[in-house]
C-alpha positions, 0 to 999 in steps of 0.5 A: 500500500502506498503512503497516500492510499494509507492516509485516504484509507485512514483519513476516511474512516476517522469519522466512523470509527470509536476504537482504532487498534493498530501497529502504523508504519513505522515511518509514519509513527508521529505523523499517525499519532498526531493524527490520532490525538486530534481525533475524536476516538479511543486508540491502542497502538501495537509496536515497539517501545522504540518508536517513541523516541524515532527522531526520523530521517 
């Protein structure tokens, strides 16, 4: 899946959705995220501890 059918895909559900339960990319961690403390929904997020501190590249 490409990086922008991922965020379609997830930017047209945000709207339906109370729960997200997920493991994101994690190249996409802190964009995804931050898209997830905007949104009006309860999440989880599978991963590892590691991504907390991606700086990126």
């Amino acid at each position: 899946m490409s990086i922008n059918a991922f965020w379609t895909e997830v930017t047209t559900m945000q709207d339906e959705v109370d729960l997200v339960i997920t493991n994101p990319p994690f190249s996409l961690f802190r964009e995804f995220l931050s898209w997830l403390l905007h949104g009006d929904v309860l999440f989880s997020i599978i991963g590892n501890a590691n991504v907390i501190t991606y700086l990126g590249a």
